[in-house]
C-alpha positions, -999 to 999 in steps of 0.1 A, spaced: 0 0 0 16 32 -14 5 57 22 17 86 -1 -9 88 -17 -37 84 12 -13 112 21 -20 134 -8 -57 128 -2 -58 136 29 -35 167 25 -67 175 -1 -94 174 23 -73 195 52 -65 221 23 -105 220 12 -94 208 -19 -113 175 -19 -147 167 -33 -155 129 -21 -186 113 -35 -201 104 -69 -225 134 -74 -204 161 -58 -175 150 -81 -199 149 -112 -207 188 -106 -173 195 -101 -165 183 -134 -191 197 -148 -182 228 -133 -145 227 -144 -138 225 -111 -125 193 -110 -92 188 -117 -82 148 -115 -109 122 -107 -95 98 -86 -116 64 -86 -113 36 -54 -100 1 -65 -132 -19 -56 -156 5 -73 -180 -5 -99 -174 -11 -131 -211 8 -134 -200 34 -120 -164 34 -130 -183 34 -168 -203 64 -158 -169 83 -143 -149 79 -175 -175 90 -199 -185 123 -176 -145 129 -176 -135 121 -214 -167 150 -218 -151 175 -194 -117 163 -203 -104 159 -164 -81 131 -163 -93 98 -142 -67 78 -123 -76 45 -103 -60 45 -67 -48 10 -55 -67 12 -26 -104 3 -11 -135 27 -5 -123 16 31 -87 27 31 -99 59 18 -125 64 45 -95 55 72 -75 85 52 -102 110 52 -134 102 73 -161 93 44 -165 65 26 -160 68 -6 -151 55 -42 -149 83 -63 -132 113 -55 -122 147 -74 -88 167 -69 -97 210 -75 -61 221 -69 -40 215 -99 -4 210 -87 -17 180 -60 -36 165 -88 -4 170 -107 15 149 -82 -12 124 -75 -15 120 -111 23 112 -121 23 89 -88 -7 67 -101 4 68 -134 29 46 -155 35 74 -180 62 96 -180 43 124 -200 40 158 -193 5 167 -175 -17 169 -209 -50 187 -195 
């Protein structure tokens, strides 16, 4: 388990940059608020489905965590699957951490 990361998050939430939940984190994105989704590793693929086609239409990148809905609820106090960065260097870093790429931040 990569605790950096639950770091990060956590970081978020003390910083009010976190928005935790699957309709909050839709109206971020909507908003242009939103930007990196960051998806738990047991959420559905229903809703994972949902997530990728509301960020491909915003064009907010999506990254999957390696971690439960309940690690994430230890990290921050909420249960919760899907989750939405609105500070754009930590979504940066979270983003480059969860990723295999080595590309520049695109979006």
């Amino acid at each position: 388990m990569n605790s950096r990361i639950l770091s990060l998050v956590s970081l978020s939430k003390r910083a009010g940059k976190l928005v935790l939940g699957f309709d909050p984190v839709k109206e971020s994105a909507q908003k242009q608020t939103a930007r990196l989704i960051l998806l738990a590793a047991d959420i559905s693929p229903k809703t994972e489905k949902e997530i990728h086609f509301i960020a491909q239409k915003n064009q907010i990148p999506v990254a999957k965590m390696p971690h439960s809905m309940d690690e994430v609820w230890q990290s921050v106090n909420k249960r919760a699957g899907v989750l939405a960065i609105t500070e754009q260097g930590l979504a940066q870093k979270l983003y480059h951490m969860l990723s295999n790429e080595k590309e520049d931040w695109i979006l």
